[in-house]
LUMMARVO-823401 format. One line per 2 residues: number of its first residue (from 1); their letters; for each residue x, y, z of N, C-alpha, C, O. Coordinates in nm, 4 decimals. Example, Ala and Ser with C-alpha at 12.3 -4.5 7.8 and 13.67 -1.06 7.14 Angstrom:
REM LUMMARVO-823401
1	AS	1.3190:-0.5690:0.7800:1.2300:-0.4500:0.7800:1.3200:-0.3300:0.7800:1.4236:-0.3319:0.8465 ~ 1.2850:-0.2250:0.7080:1.3670:-0.1060:0.7140:1.2900:0.0030:0.7870:1.3409:0.1138:0.8039
This chain:
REM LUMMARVO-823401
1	XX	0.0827:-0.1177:0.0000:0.0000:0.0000:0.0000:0.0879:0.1251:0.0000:0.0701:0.2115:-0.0859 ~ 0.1647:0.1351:0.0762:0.3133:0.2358:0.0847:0.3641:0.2447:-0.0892:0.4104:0.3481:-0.1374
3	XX	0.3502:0.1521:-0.1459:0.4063:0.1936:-0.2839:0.3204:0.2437:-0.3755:0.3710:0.3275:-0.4502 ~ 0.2128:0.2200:-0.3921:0.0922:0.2603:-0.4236:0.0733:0.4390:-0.3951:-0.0028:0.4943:-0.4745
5	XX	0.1280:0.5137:-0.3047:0.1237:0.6290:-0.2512:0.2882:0.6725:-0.3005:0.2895:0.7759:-0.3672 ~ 0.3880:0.6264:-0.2837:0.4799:0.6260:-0.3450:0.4647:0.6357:-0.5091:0.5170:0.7451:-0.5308
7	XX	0.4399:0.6048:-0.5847:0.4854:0.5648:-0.7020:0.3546:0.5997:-0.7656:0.3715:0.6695:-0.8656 ~ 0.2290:0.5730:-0.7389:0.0819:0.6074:-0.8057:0.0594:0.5102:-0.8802:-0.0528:0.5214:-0.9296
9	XX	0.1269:0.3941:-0.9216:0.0679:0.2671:-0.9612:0.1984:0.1578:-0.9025:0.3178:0.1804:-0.8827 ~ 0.0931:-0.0016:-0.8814:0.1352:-0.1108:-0.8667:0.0726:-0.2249:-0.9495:-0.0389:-0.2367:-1.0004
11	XX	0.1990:-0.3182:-0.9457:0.1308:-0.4626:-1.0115:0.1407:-0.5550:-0.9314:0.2434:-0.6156:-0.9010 ~ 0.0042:-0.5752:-0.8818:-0.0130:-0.6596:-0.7777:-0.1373:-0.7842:-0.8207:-0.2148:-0.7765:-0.9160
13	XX	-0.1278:-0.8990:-0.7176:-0.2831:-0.9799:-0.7933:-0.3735:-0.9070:-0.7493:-0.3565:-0.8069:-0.6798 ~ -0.5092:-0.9658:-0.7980:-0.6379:-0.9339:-0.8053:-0.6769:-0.9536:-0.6606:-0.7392:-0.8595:-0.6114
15	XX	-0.6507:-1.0646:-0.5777:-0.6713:-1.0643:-0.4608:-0.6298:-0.9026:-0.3542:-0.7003:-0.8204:-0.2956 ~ -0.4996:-0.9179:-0.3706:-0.3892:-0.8262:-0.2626:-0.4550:-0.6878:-0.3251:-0.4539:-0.6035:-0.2353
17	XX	-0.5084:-0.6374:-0.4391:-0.5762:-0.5013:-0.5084:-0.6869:-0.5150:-0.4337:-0.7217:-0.4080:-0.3838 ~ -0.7805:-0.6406:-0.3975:-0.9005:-0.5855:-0.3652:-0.9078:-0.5511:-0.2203:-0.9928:-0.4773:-0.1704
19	XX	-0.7973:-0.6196:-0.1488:-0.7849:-0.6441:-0.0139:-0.7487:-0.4946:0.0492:-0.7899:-0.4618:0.1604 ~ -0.6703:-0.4110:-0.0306:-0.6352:-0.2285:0.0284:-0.6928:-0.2000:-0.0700:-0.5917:-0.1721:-0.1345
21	XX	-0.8041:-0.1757:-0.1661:-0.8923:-0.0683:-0.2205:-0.9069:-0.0133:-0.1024:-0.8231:0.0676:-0.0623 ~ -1.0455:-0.0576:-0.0067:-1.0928:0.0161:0.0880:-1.0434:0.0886:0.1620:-1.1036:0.1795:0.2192
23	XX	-0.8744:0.0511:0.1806:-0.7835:0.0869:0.3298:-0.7308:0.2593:0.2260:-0.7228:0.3737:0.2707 ~ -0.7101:0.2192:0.1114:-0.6582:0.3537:0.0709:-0.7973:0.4564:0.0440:-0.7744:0.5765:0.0304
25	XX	-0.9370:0.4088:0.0368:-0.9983:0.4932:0.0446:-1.0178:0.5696:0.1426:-1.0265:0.6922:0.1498 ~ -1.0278:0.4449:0.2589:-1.0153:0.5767:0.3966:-0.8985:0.6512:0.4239:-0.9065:0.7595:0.4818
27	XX	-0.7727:0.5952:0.3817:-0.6358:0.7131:0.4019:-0.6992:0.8299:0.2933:-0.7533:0.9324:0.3346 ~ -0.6888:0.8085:0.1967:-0.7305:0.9807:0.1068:-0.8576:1.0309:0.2073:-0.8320:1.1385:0.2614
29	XX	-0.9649:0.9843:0.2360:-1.0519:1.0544:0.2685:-0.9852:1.0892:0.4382:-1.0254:1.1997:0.4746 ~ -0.9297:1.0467:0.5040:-0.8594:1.1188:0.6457:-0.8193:1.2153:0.6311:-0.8438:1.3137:0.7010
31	XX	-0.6919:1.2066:0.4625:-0.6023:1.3204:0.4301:-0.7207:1.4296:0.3809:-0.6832:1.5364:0.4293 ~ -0.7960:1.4436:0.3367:-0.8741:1.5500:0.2725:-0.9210:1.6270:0.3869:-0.9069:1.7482:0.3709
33	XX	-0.9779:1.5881:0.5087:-1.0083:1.6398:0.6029:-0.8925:1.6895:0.6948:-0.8070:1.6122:0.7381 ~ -0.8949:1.8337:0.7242:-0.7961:1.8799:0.8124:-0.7933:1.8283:0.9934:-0.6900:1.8033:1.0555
35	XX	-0.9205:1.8231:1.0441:-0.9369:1.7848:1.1602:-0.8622:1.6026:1.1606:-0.8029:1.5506:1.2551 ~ -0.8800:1.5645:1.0776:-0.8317:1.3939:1.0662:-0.7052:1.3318:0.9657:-0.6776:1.2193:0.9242
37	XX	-0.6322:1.4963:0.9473:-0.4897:1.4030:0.8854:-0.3974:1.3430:1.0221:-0.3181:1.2497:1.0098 ~ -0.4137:1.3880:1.1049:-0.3256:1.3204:1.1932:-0.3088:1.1635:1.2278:-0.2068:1.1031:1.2613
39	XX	-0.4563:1.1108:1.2070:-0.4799:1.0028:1.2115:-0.4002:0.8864:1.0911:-0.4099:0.7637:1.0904 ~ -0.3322:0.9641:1.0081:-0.2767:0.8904:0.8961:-0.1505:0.8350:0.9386:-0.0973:0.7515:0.8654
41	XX	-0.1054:0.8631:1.0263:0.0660:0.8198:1.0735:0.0199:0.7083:1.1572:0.1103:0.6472:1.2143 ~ -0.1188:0.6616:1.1807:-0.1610:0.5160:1.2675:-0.1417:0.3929:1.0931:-0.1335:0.2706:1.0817
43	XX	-0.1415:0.4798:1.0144:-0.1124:0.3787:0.8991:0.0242:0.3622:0.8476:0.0594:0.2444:0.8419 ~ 0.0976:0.4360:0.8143:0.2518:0.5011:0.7915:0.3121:0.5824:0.8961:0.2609:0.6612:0.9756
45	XX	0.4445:0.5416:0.8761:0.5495:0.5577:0.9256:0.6563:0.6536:0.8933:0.7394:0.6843:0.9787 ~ 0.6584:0.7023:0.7750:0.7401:0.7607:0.7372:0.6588:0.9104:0.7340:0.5446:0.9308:0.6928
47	XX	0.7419:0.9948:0.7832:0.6892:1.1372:0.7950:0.7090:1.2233:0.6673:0.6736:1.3411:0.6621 ~ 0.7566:1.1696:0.5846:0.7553:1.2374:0.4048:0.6010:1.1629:0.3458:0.5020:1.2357:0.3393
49	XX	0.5945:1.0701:0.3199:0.4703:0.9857:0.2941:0.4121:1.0405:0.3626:0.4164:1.1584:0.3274 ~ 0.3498:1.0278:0.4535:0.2443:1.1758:0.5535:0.2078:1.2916:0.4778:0.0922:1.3125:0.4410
51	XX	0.3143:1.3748:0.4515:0.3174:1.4955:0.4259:0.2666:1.5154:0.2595:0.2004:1.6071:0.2109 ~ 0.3301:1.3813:0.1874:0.2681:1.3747:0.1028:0.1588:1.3248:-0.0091:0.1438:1.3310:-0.1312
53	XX	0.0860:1.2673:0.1155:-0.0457:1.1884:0.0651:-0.1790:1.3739:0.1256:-0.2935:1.4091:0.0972 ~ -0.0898:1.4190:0.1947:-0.1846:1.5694:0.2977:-0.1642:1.6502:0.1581:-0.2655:1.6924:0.1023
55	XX	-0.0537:1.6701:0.1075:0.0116:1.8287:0.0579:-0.0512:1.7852:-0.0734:-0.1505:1.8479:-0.1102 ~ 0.0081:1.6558:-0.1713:-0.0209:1.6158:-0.3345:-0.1519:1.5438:-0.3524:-0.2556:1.5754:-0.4108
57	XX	-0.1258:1.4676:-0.3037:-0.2444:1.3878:-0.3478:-0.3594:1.3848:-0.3017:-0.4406:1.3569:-0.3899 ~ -0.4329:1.4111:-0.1402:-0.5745:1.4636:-0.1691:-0.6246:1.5929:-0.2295:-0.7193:1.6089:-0.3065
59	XX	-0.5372:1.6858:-0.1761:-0.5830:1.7818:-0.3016:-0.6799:1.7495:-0.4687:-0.7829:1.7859:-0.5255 ~ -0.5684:1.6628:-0.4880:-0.6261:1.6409:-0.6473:-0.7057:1.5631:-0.6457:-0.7367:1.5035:-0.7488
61	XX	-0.7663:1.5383:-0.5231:-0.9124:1.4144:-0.5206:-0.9850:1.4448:-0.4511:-1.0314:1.3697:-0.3654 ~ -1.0192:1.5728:-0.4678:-1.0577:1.6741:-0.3403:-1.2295:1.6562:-0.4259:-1.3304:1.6219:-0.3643
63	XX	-1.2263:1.6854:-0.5607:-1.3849:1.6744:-0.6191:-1.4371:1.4814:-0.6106:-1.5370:1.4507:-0.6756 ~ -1.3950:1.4172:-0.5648:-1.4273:1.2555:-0.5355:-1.4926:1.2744:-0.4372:-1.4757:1.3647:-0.3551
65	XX	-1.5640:1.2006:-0.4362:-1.6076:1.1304:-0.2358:-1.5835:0.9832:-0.1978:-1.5907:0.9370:-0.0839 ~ -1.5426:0.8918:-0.3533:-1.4612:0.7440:-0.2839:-1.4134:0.6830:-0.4496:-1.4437:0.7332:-0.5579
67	XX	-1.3788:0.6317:-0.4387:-1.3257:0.4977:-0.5945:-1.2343:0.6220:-0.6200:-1.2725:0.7185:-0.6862 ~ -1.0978:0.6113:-0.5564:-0.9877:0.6556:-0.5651:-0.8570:0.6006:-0.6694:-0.7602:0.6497:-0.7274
69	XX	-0.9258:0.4599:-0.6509:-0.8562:0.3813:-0.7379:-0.9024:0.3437:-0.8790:-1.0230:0.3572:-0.8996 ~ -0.8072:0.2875:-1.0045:-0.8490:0.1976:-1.1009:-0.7593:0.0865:-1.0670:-0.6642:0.0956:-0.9894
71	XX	-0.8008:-0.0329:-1.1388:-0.7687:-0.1749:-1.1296:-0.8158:-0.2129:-1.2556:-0.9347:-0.2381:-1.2754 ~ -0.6649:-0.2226:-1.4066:-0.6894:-0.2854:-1.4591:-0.6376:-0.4244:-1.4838:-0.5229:-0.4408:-1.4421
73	XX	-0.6992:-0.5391:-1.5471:-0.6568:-0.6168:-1.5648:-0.4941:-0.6705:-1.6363:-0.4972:-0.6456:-1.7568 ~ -0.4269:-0.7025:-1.6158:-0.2745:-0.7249:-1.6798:-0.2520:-0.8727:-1.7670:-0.1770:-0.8810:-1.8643
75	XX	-0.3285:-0.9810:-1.7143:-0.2851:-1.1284:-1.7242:-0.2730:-1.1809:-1.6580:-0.3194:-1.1419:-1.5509 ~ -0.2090:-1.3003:-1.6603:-0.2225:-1.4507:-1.4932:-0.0351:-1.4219:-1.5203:0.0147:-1.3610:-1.6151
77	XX	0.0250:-1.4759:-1.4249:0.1612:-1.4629:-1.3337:0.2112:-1.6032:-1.4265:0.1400:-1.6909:-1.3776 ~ 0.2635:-1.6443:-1.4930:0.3282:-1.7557:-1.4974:0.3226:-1.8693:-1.4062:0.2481:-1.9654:-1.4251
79	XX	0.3769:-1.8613:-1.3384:0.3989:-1.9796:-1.2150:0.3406:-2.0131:-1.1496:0.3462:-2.1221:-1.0926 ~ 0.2375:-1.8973:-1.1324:0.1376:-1.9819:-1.0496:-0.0177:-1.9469:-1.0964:-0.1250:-1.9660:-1.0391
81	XX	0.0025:-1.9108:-1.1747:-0.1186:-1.8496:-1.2665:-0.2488:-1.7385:-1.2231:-0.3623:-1.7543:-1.2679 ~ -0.2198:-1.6491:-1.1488:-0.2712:-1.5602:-1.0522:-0.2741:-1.4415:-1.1440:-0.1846:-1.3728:-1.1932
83	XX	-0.3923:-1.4393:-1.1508:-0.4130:-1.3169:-1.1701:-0.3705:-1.1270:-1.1751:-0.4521:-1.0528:-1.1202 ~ -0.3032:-1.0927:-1.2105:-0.2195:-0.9539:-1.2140:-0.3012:-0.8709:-1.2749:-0.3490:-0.8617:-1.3880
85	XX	-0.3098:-0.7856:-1.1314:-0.3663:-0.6116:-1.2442:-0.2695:-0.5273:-1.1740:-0.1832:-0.5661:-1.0954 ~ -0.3022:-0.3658:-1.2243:-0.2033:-0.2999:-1.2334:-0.3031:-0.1984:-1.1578:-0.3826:-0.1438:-1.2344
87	XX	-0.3141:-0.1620:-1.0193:-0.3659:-0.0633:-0.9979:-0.2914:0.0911:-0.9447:-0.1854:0.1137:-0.8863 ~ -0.3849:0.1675:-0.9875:-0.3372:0.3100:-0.9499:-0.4315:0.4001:-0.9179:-0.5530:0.3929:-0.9363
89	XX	-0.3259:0.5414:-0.8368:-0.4538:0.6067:-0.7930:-0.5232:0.6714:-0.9408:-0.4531:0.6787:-1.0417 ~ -0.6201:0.7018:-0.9410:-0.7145:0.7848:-1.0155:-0.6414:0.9427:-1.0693:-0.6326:1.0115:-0.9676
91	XX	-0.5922:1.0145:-1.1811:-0.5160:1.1099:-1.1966:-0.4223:1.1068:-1.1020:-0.4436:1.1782:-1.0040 ~ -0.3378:1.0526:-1.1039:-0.1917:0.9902:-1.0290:-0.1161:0.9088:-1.0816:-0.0288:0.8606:-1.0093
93	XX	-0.1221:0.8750:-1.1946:-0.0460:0.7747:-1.2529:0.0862:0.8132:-1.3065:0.1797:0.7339:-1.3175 ~ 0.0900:0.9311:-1.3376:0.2383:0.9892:-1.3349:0.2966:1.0227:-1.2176:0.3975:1.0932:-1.2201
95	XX	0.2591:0.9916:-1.1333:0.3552:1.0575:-0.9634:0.4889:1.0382:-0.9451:0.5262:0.9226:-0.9651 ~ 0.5625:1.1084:-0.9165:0.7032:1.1143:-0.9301:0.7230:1.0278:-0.8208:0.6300:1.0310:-0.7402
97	XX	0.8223:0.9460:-0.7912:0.8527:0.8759:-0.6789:0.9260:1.0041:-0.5598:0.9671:1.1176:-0.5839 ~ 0.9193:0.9298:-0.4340:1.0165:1.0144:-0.3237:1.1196:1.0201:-0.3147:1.1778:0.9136:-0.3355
99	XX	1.1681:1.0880:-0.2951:1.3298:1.1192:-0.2449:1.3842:1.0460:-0.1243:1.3747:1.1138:-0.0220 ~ 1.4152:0.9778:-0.1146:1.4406:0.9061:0.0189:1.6002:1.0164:0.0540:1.6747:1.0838:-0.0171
101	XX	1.5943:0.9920:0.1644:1.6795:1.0259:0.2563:1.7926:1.0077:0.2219:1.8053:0.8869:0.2018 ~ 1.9115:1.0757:0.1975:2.0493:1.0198:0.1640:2.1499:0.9945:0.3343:2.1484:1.0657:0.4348
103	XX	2.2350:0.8532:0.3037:2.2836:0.8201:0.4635:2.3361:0.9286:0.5014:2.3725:1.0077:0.4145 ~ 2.3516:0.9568:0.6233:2.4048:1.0611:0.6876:2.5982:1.0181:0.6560:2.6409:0.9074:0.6234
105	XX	2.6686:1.1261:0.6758:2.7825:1.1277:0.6467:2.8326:1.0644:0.7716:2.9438:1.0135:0.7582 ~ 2.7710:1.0531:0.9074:2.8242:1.0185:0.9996:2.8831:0.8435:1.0272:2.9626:0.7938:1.1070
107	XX	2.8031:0.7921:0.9240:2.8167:0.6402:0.9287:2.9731:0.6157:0.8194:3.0527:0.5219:0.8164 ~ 2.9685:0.7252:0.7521:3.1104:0.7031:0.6691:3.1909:0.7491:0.7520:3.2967:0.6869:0.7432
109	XX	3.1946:0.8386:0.8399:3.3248:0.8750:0.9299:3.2976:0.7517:1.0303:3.3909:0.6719:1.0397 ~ 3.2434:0.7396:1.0659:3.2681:0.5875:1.2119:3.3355:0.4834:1.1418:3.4126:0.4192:1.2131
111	XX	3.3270:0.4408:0.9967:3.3602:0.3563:0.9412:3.5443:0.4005:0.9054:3.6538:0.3502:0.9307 ~ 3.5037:0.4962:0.8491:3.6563:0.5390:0.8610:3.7592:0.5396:1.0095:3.8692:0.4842:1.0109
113	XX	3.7189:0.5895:1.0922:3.7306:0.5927:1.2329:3.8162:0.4578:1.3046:3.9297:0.4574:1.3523 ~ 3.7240:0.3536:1.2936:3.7791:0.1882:1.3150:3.8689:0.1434:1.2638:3.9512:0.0685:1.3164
115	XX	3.8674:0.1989:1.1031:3.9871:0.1483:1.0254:4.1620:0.2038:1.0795:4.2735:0.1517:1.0801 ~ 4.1008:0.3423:1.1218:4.2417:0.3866:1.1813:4.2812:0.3637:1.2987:4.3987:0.3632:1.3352
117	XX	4.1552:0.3368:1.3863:4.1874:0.2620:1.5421:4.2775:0.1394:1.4975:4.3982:0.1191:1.5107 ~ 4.1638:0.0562:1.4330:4.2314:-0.0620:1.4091:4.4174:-0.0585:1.3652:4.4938:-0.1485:1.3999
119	XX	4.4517:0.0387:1.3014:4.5827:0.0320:1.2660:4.7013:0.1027:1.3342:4.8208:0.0889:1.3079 ~ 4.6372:0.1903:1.4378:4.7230:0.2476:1.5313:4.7339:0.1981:1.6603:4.8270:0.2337:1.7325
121	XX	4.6370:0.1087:1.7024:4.6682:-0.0163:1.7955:4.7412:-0.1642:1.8140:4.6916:-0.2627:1.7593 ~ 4.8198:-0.1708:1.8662:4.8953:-0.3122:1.7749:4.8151:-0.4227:1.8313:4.7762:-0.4330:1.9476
123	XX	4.7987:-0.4921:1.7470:4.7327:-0.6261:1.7951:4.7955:-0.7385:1.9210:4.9099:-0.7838:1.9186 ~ 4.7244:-0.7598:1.9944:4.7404:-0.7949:2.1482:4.7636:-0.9526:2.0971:4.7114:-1.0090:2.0009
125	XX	4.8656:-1.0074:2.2003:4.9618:-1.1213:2.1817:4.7700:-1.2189:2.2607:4.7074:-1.2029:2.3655 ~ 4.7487:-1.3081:2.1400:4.6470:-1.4035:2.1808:4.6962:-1.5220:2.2639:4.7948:-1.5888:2.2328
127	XX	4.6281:-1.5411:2.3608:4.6464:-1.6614:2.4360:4.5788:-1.8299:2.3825:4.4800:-1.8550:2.3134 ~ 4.6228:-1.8704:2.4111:4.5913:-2.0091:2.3125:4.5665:-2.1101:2.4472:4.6130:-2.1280:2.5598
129	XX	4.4759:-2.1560:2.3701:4.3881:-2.2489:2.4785:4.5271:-2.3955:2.5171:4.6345:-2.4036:2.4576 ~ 4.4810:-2.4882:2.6242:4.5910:-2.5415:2.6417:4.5276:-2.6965:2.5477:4.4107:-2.7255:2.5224
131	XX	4.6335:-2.7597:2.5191:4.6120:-2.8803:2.4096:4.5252:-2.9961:2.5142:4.5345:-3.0325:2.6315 ~ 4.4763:-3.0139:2.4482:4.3412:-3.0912:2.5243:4.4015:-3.2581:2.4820:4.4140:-3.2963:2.3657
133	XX	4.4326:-3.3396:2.6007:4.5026:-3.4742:2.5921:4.4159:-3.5782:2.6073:4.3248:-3.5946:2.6884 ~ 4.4595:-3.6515:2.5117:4.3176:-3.8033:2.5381:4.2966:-3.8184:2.6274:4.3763:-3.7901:2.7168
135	XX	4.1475:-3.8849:2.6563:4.0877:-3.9023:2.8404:4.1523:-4.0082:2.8251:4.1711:-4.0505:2.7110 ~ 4.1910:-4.0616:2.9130:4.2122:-4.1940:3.0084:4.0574:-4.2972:2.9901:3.9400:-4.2680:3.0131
137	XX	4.1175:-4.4181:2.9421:4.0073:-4.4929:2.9146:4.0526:-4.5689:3.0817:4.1429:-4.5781:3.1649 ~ 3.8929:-4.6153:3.0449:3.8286:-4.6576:3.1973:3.8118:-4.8138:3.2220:3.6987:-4.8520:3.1920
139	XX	3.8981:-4.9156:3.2704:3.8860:-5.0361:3.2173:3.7574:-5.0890:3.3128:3.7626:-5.0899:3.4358 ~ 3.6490:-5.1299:3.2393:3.5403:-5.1920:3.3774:3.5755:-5.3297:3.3625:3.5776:-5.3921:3.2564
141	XX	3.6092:-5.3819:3.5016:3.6455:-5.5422:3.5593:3.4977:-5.6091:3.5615:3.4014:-5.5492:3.6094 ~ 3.4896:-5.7276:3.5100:3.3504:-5.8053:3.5192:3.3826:-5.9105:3.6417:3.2964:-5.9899:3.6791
């Protein structure tokens, strides 16, 4: 469903399309209402996705009151012969994907960091376990 809001279309089966129609109708209709966007982060997680199911996309579905989606048919899956459609939101099918986050620079300096610990510390003389000598067999007297 996250990609679906991401991206403005998926190819998913016919089952898994019919199963979040409803769930994305009530996210657009939360987002359209100002008193009830808050309630959208009980669905998502990511605070860009939030901002932009509120800011882009109800807006432009602001004249709807539900069938947010299309679901067309694609063909059956090969392998297991399942059904594939391709659904998307309704005037959304061009949606630019998100920008995700680029890593913070801080994980390249820690990484760098170790490498130079590691080489300005000399490696500590290992102790070696002591050689482990056959048990003593046990003669039982009858």
């Amino acid at each position: 469903m996250q990609e679906l809001f991401l991206h403005g279309t998926i190819t998913t089966s016919k089952s898994k399309a019919a199963a979040i129609k409803g769930t994305v109708d009530k996210i657009i209709t939360l987002a359209k209402n100002k008193n009830t966007q808050r309630l959208i982060q009980s669905f998502f997680s990511d605070k860009l996705l939030q901002e932009r199911i509120v800011n882009e996309i109800a807006p432009k579905l602001t004249s709807r009151s539900s069938g947010f989606t299309s679901v067309m048919r694609m063909g059956v899956r090969q392998g297991d012969r399942t059904t594939l459609v391709k659904m998307s939101l309704i005037g959304l099918e061009q949606l630019k994907p998100l920008e995700k986050a680029t890593k913070s620079p801080r994980v390249k300096e820690s990484k760098e960091i170790k490498s130079v610990v590691k080489k300005v510390l000399k490696p500590v003389a290992k102790k070696t376990a002591p050689i482990k000598t056959a048990a003593k067999r046990r003669v039982v007297k009858k």
